[in-house]
N, C-alpha and C positions, 0 to 999 in steps of 0.2 A: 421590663420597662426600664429604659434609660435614665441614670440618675441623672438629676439637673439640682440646680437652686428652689426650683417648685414643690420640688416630691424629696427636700433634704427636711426633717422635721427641724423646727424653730429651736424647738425645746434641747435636740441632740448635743451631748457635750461634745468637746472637743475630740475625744479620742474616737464617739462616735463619725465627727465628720468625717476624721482622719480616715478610720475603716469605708466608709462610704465613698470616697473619693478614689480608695485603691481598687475599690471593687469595680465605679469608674471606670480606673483608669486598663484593670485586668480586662472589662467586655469592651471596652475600644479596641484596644491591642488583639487582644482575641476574635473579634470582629473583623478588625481591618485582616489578622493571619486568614480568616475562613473566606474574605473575599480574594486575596492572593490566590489561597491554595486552590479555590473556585476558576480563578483565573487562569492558574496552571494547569490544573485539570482540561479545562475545554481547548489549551494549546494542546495537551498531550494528544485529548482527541481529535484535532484538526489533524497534528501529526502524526498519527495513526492513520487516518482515513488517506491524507494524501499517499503515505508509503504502500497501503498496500492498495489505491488505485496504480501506482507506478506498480507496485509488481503482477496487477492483474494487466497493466499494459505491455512490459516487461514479457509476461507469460503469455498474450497473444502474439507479439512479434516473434518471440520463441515458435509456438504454432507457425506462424506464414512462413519462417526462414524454415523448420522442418518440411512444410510442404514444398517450398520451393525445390528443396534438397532431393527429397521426394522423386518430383516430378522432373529434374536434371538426370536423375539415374535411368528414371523410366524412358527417360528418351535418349539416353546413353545406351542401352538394352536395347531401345530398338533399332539404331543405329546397326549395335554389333550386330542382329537378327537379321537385320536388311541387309546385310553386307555378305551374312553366311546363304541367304537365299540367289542372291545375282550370282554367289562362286558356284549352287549345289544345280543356278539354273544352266550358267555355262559350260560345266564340267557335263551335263545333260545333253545339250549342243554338239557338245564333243562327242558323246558318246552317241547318236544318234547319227552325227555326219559318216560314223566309221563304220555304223551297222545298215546305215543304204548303201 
């Protein structure tokens, strides 16, 4: 319960109000630190959540540039594959024109 003027007894001496007043004034201060730290806390968590949505975005782009990557070799392979077929079919050609 918050000290006020209401809840300070009539009767208290002075060194009583004195105490009561520091006590005051220590759960104001300590109140206002518990809503800061409150406060910081839910930025730490905001910045948390945003970094690691960036590195689960970060870690999908990673994914599509690997497939991409992927999929350039795979059609780099077929390229050379197709190129080794038209020489194994021509040298075939060849070999076919000289046995009629």
């Amino acid at each position: 319960m918050p000290l006020n003027a209401e809840n300070i007894p009539s009767h208290a001496n002075s060194h009583q109000q004195h105490i009561l007043a520091i006590s005051l004034n220590l759960r104001r201060y300590y109140t206002a630190r518990i809503l800061n730290l409150n406060a910081t806390v839910t930025s730490e968590r905001r910045l948390s959540t945003n970094l690691r949505n960036e590195l689960d975005y970060k870690r999908n782009e990673n994914v599509s540039l690997n497939n991409q990557l992927r999929n350039e070799r795979l059609y780099q392979a077929e390229i050379v594959i197709d190129d080794i077929i038209v020489e194994i079919e021509n040298k075939e050609e060849v070999v076919r024109f000289y046995l009629t």
